[in-house]
mmCIF entry with sequence, helices, sheets and N, C-alpha, C, O atoms, coordinates in Angstrom:
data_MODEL
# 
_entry.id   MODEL 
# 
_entity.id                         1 
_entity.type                       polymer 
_entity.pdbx_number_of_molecules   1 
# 
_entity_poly.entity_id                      1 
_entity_poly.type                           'polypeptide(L)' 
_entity_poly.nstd_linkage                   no 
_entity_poly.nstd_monomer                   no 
_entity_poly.pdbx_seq_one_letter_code       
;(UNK)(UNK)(UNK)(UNK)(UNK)(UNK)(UNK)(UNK)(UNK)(UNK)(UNK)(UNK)(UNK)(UNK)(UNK)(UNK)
(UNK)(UNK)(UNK)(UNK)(UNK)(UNK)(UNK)(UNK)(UNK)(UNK)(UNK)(UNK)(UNK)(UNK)(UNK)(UNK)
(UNK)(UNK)(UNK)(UNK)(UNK)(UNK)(UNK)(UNK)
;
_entity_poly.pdbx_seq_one_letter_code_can   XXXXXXXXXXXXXXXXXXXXXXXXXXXXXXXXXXXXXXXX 
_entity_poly.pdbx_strand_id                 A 
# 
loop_
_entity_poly_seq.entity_id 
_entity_poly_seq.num 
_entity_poly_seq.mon_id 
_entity_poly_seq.hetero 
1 1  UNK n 
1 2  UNK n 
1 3  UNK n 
1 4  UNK n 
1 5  UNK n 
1 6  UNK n 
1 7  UNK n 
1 8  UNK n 
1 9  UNK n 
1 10 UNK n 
1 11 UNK n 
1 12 UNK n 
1 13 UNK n 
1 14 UNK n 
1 15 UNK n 
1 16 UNK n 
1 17 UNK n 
1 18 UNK n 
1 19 UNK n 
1 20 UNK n 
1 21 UNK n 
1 22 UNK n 
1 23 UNK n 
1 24 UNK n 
1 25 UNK n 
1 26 UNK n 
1 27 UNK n 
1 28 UNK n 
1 29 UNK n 
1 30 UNK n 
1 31 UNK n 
1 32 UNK n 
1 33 UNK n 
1 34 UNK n 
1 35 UNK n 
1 36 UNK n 
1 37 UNK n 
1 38 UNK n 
1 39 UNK n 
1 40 UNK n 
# 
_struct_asym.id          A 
_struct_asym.entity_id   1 
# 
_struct_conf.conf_type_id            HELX_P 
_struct_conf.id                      HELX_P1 
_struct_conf.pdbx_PDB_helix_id       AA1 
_struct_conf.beg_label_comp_id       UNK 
_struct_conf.beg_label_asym_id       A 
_struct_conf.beg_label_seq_id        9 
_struct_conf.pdbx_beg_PDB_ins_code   ? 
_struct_conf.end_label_comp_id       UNK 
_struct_conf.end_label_asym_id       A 
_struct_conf.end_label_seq_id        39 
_struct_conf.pdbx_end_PDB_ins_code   ? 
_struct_conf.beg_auth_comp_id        UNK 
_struct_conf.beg_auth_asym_id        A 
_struct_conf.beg_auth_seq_id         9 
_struct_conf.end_auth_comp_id        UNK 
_struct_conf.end_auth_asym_id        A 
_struct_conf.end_auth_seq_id         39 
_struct_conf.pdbx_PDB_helix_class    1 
_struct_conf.details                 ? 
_struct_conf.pdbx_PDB_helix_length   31 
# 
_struct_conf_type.id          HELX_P 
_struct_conf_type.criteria    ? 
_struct_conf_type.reference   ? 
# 
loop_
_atom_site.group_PDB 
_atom_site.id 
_atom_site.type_symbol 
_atom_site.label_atom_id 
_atom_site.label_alt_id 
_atom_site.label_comp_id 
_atom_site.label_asym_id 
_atom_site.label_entity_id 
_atom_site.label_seq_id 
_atom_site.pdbx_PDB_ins_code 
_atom_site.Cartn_x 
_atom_site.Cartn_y 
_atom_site.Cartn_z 
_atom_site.occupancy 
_atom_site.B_iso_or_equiv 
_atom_site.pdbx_formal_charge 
_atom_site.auth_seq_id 
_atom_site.auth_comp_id 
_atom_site.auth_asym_id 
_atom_site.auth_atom_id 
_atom_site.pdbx_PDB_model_num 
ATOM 1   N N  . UNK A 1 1  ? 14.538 -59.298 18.677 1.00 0.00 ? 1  UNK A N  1 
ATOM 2   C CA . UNK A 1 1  ? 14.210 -60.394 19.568 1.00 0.00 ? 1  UNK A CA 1 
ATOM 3   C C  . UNK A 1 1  ? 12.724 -60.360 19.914 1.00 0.00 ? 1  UNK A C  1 
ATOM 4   O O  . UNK A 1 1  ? 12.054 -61.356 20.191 1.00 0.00 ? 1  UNK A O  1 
ATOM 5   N N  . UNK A 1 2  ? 12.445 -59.560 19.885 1.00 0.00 ? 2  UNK A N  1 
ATOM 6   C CA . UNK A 1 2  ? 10.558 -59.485 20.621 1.00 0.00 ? 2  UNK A CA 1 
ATOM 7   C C  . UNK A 1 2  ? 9.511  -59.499 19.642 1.00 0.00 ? 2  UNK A C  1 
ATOM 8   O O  . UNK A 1 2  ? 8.393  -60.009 19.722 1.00 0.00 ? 2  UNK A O  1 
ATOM 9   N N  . UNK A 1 3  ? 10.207 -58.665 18.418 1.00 0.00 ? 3  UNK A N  1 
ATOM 10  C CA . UNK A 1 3  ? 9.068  -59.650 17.244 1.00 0.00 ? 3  UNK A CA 1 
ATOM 11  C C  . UNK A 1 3  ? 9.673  -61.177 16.474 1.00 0.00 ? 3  UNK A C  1 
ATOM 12  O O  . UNK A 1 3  ? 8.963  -61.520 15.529 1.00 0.00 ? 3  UNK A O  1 
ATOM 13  N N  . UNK A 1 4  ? 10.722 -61.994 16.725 1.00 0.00 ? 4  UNK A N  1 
ATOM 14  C CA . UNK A 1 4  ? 10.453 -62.835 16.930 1.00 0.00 ? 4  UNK A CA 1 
ATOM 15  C C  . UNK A 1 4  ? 9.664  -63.511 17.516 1.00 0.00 ? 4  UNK A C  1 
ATOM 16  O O  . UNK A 1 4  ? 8.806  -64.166 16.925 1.00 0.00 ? 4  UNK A O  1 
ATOM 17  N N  . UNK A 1 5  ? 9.826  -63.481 19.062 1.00 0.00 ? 5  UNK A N  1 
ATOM 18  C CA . UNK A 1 5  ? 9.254  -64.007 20.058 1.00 0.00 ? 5  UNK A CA 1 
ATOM 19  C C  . UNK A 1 5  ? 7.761  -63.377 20.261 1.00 0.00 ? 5  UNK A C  1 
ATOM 20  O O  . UNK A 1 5  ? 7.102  -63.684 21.254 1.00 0.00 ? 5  UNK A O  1 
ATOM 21  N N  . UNK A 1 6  ? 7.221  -62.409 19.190 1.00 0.00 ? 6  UNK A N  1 
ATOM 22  C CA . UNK A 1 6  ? 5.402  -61.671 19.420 1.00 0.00 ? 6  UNK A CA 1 
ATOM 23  C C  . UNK A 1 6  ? 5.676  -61.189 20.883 1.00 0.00 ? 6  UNK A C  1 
ATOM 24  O O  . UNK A 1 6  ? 5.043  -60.153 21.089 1.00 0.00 ? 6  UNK A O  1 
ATOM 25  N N  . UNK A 1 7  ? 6.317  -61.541 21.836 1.00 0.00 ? 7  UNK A N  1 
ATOM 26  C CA . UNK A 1 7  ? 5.811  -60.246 22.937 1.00 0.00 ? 7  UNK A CA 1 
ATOM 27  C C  . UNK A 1 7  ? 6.991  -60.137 23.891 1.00 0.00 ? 7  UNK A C  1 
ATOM 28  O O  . UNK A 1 7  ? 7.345  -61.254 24.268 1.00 0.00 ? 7  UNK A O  1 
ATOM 29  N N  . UNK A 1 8  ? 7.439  -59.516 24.208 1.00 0.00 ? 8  UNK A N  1 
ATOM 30  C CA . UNK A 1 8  ? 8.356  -59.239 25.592 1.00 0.00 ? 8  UNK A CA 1 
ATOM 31  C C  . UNK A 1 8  ? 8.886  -59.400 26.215 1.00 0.00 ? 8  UNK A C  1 
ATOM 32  O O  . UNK A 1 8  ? 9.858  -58.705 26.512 1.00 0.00 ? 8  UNK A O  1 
ATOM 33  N N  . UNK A 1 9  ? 8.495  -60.514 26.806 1.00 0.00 ? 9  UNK A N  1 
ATOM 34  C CA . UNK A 1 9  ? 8.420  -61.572 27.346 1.00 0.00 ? 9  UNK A CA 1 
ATOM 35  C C  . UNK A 1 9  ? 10.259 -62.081 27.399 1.00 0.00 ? 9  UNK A C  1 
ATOM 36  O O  . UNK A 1 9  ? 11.015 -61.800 28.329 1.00 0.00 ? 9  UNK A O  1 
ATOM 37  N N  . UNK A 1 10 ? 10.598 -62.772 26.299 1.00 0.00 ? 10 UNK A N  1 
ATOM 38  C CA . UNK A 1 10 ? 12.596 -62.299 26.516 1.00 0.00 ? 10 UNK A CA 1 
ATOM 39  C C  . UNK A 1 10 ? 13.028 -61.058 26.577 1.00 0.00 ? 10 UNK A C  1 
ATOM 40  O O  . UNK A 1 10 ? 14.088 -60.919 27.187 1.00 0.00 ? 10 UNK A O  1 
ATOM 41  N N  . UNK A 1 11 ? 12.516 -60.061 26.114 1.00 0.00 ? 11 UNK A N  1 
ATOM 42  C CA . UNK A 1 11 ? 13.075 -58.864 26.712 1.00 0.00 ? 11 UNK A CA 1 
ATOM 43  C C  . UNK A 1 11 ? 13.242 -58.794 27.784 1.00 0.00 ? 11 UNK A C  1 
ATOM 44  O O  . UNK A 1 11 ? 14.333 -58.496 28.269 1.00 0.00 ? 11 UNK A O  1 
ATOM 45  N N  . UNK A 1 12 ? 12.171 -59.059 28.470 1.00 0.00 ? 12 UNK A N  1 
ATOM 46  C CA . UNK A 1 12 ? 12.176 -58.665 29.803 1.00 0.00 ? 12 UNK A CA 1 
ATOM 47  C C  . UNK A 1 12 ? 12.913 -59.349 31.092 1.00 0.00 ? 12 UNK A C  1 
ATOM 48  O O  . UNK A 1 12 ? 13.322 -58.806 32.119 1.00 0.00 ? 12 UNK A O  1 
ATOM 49  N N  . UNK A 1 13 ? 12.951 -60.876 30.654 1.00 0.00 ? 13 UNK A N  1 
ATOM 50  C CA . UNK A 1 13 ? 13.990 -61.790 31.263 1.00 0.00 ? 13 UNK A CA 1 
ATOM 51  C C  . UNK A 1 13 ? 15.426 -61.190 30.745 1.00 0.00 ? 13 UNK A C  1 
ATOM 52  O O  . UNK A 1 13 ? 16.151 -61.415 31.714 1.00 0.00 ? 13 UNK A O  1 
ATOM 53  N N  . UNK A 1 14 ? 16.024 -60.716 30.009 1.00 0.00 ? 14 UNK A N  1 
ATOM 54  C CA . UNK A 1 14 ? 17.111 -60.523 29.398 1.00 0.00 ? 14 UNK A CA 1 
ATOM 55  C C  . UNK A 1 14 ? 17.472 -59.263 30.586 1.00 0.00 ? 14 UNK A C  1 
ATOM 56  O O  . UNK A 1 14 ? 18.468 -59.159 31.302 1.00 0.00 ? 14 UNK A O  1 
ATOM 57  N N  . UNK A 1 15 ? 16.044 -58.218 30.468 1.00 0.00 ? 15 UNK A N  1 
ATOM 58  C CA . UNK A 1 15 ? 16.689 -57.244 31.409 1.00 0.00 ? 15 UNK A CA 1 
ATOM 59  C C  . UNK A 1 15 ? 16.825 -57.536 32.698 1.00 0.00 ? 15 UNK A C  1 
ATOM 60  O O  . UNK A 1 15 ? 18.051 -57.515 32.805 1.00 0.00 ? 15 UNK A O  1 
ATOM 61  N N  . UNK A 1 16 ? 16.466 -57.758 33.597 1.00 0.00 ? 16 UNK A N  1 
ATOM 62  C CA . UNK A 1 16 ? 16.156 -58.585 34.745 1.00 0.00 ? 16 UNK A CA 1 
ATOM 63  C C  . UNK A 1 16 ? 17.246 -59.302 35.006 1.00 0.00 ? 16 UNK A C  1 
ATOM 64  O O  . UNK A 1 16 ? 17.464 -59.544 36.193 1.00 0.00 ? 16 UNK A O  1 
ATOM 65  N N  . UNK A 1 17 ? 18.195 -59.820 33.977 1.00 0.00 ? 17 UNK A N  1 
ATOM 66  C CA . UNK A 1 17 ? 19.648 -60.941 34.085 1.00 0.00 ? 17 UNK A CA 1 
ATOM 67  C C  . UNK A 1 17 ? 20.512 -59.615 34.181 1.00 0.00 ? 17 UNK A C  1 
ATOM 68  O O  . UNK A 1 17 ? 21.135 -59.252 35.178 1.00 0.00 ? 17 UNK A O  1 
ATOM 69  N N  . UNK A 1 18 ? 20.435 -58.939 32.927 1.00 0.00 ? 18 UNK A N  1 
ATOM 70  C CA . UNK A 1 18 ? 21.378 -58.160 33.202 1.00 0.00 ? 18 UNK A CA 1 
ATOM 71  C C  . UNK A 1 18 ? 21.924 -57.153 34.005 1.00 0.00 ? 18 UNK A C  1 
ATOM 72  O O  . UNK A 1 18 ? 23.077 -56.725 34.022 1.00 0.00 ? 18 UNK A O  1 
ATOM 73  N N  . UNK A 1 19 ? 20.489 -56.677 34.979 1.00 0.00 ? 19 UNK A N  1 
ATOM 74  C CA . UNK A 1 19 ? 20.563 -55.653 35.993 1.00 0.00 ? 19 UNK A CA 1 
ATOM 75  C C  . UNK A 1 19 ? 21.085 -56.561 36.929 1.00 0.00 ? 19 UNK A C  1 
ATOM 76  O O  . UNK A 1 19 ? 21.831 -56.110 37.798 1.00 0.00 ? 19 UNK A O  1 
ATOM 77  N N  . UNK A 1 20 ? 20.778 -57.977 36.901 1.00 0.00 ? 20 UNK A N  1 
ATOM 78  C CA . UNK A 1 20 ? 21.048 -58.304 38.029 1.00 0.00 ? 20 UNK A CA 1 
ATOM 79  C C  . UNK A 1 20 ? 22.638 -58.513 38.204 1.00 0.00 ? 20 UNK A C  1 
ATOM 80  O O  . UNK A 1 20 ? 23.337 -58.123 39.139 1.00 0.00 ? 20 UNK A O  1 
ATOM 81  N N  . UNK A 1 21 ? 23.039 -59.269 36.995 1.00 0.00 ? 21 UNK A N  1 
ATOM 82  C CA . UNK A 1 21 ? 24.865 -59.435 36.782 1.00 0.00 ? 21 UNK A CA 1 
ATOM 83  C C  . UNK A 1 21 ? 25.474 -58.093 37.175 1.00 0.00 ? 21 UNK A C  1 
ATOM 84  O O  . UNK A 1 21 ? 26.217 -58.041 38.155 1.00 0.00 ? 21 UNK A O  1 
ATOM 85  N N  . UNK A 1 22 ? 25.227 -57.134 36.543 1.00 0.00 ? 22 UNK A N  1 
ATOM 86  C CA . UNK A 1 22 ? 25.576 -55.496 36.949 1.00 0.00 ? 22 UNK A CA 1 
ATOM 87  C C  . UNK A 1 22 ? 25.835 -55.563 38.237 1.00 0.00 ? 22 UNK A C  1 
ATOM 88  O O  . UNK A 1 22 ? 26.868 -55.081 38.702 1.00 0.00 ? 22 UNK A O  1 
ATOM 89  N N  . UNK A 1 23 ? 24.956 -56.152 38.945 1.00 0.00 ? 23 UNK A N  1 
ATOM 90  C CA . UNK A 1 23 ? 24.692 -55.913 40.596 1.00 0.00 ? 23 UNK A CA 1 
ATOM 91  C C  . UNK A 1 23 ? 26.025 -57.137 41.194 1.00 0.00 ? 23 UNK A C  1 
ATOM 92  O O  . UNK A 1 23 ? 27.007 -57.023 41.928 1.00 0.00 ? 23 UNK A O  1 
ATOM 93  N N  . UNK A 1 24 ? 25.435 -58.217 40.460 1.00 0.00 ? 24 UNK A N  1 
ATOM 94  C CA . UNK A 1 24 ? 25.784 -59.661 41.685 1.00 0.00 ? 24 UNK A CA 1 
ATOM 95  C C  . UNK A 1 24 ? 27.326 -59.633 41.282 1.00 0.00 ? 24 UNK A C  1 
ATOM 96  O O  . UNK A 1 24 ? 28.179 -59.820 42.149 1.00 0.00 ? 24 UNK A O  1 
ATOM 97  N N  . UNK A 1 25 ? 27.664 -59.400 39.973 1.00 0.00 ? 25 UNK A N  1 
ATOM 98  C CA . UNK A 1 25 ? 29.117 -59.747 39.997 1.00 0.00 ? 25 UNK A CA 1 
ATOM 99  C C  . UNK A 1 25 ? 30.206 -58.861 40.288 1.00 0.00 ? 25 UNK A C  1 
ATOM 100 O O  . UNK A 1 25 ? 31.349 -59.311 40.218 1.00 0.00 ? 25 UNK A O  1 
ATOM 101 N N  . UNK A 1 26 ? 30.008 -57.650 40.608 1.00 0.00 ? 26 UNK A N  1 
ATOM 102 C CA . UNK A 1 26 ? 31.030 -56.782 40.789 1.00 0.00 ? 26 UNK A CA 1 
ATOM 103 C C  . UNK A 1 26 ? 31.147 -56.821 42.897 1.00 0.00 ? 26 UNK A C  1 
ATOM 104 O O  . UNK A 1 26 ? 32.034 -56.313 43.583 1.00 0.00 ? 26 UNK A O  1 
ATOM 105 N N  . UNK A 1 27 ? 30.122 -57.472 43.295 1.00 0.00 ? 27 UNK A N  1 
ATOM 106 C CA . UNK A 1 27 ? 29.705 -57.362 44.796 1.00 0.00 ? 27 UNK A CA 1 
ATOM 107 C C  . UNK A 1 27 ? 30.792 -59.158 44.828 1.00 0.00 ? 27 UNK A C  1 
ATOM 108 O O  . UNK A 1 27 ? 31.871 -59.082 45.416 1.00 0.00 ? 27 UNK A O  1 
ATOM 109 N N  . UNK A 1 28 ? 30.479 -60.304 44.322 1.00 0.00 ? 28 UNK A N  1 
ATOM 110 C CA . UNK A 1 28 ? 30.824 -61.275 44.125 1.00 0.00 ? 28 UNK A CA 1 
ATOM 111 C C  . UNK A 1 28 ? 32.349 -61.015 43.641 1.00 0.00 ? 28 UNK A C  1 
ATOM 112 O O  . UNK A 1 28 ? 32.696 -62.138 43.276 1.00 0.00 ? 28 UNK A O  1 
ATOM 113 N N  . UNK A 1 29 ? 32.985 -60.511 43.524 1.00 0.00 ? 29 UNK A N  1 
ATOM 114 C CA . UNK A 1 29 ? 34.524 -60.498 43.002 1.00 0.00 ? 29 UNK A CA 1 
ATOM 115 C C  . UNK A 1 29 ? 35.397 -60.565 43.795 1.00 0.00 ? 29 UNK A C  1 
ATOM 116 O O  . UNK A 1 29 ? 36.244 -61.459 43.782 1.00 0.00 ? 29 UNK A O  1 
ATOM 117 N N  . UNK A 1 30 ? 35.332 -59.301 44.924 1.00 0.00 ? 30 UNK A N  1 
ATOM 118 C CA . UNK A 1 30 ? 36.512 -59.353 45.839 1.00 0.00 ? 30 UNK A CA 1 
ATOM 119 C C  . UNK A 1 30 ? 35.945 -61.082 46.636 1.00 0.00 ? 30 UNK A C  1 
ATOM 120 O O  . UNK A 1 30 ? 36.840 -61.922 46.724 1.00 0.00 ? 30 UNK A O  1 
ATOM 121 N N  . UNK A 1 31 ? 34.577 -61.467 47.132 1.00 0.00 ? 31 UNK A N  1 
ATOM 122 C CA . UNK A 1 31 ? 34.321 -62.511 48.166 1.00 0.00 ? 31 UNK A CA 1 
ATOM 123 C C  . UNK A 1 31 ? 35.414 -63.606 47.262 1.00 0.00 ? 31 UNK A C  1 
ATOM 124 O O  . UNK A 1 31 ? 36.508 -63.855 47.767 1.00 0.00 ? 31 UNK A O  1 
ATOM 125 N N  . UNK A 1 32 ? 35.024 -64.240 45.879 1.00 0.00 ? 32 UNK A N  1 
ATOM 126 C CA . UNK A 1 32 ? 35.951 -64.973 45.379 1.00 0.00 ? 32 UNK A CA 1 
ATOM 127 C C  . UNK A 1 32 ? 37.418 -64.797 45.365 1.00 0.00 ? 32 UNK A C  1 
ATOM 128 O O  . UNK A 1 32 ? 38.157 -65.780 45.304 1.00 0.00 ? 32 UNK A O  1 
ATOM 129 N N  . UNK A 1 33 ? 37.969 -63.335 45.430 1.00 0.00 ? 33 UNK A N  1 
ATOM 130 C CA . UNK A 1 33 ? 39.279 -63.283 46.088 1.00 0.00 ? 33 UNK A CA 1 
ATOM 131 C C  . UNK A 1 33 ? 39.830 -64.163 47.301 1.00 0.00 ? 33 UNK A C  1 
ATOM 132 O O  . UNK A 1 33 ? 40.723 -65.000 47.424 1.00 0.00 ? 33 UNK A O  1 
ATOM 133 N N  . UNK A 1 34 ? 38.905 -63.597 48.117 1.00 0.00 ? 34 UNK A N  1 
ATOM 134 C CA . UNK A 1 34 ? 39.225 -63.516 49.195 1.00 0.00 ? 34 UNK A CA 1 
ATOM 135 C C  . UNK A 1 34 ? 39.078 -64.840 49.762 1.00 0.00 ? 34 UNK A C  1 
ATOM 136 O O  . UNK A 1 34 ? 39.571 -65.119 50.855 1.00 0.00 ? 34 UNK A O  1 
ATOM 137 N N  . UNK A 1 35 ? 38.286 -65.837 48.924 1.00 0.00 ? 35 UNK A N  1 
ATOM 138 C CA . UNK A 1 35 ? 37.813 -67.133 49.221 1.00 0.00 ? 35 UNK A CA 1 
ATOM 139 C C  . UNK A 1 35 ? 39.537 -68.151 48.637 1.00 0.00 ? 35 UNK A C  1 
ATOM 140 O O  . UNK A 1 35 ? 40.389 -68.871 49.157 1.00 0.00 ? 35 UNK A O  1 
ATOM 141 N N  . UNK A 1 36 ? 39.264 -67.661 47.508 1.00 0.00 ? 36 UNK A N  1 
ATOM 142 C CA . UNK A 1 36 ? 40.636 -68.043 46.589 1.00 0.00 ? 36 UNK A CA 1 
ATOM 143 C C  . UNK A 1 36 ? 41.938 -68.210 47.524 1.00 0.00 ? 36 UNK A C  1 
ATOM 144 O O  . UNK A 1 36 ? 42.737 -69.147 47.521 1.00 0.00 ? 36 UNK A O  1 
ATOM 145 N N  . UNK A 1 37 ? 41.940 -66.915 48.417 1.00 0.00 ? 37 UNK A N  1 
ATOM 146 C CA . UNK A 1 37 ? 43.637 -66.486 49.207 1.00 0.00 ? 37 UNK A CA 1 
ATOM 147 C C  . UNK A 1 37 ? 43.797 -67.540 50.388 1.00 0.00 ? 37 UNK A C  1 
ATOM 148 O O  . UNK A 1 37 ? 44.665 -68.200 50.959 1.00 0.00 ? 37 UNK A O  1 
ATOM 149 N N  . UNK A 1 38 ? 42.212 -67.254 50.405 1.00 0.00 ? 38 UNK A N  1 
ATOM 150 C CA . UNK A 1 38 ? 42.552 -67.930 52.117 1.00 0.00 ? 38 UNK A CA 1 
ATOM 151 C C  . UNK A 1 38 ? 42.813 -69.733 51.705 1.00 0.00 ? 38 UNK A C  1 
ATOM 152 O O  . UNK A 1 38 ? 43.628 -70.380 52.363 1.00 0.00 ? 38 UNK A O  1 
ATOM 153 N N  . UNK A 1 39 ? 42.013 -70.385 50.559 1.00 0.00 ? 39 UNK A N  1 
ATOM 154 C CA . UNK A 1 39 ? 42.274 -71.456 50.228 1.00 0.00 ? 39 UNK A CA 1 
ATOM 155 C C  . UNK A 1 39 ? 43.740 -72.119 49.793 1.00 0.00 ? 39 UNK A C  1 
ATOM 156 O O  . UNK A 1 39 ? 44.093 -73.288 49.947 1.00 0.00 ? 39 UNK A O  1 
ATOM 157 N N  . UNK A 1 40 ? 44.544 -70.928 49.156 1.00 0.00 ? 40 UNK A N  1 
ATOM 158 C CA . UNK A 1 40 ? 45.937 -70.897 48.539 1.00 0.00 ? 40 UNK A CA 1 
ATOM 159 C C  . UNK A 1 40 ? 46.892 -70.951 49.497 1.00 0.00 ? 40 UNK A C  1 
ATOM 160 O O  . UNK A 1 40 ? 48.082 -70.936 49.183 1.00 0.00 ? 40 UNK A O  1 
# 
């Protein structure tokens, strides 16, 4: 991907998404439960 792209530049967005999903969606799971139950 980065010598496609000559520099980094998507690497570095790529990592940045993925640390962040790591983070946001396992914190984001039970709230959508819990959003889900109370709506049901």
């Amino acid at each position: 991907m980065q010598a496609a792209a000559g520099n980094a530049t998507p690497l570095m967005a790529y990592t940045i998404v993925y640390a962040f999903s790591n983070v946001v969606l396992p914190l984001l799971g039970p709230i959508v439960v819990v959003i889900a139950h109370a709506l049901g």
